[in-house]
C-alpha positions, -999 to +999 in steps of 0.1 A: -090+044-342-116+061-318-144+038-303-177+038-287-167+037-258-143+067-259-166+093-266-201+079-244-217+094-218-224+073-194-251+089-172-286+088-196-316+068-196-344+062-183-367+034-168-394+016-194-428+030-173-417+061-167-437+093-179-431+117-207-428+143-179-403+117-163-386+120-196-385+157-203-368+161-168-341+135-172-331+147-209-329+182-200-309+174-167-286+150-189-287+177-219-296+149-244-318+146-272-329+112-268-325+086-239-323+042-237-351+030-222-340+001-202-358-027-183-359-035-144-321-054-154-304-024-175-313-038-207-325-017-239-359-024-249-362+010-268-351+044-276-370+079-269-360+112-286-376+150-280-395+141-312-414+112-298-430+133-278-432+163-297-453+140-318-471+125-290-483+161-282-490+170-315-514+141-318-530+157-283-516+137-256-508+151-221-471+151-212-482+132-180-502+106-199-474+099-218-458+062-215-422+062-228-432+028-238-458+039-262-436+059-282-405+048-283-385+032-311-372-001-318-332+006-306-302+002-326-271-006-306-234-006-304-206-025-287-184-001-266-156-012-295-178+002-327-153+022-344-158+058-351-169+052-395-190+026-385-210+052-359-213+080-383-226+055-413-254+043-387-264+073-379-265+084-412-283+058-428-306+053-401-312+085-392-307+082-355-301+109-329-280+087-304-272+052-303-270+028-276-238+012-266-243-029-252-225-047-238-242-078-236-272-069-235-266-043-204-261-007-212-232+012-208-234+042-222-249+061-250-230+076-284-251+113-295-246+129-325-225+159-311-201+133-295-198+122-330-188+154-345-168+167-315-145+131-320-145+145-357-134+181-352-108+169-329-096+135-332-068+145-311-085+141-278-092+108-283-062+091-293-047+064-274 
């Protein structure tokens, strides 16, 4: 059975404060759609996605004046042992990009939705 915390990345998100430019930077250096934002002790208070500020702009914002704060969602999280089904119908019926994996309440990673189809395609790579 795959899990979480075989198929997260371990390298995205981003401080709560920080700017939409802040935010645009750290997602296109990390190559993901959306990032945790996490608190001065690692914890998730919220989830940001391209579309957050897509809308922000849209509504006439400047990416500087941007808050990730002010935009971003209420977060939806994992335990690094969430099995695979249980990802995909979470995504599915929530319509989420990526999903924060907790442990605790500290993050560890986060699942996307292309690790989610890449553990589909080839289950193989994950197996224990």
């Amino acid at each position: 059975m795959i899990t979480a915390k075989q198929i997260m990345c371990k390298r995205s998100r981003i401080k709560s404060g920080s700017t939409g430019r802040n935010f645009v930077f750290k997602m296109m250096s990390t190559n993901c759609p959306g990032l945790p934002v996490v608190n001065d002790d690692g914890e998730v208070i919220g989830v940001v996605t391209a579309n957050d500020i897509l809308h922000a702009i849209k509504e006439g914002k400047k990416i500087d004046s941007i808050v990730v704060d002010d935009i971003m969602s209420s977060p939806v999280t994992i335990d690094p042992d969430t099995p695979l089904d249980r990802i995909v119908e979470l995504m599915v019926s929530e319509n989420l990009t990526i999903i924060p994996v907790v442990k605790g309440k500290k993050l560890v990673g986060i699942v996307g939705k292309m690790e989610v189809i890449d553990a589909s395609l080839e289950p193989e790579l994950y197996s224990v």
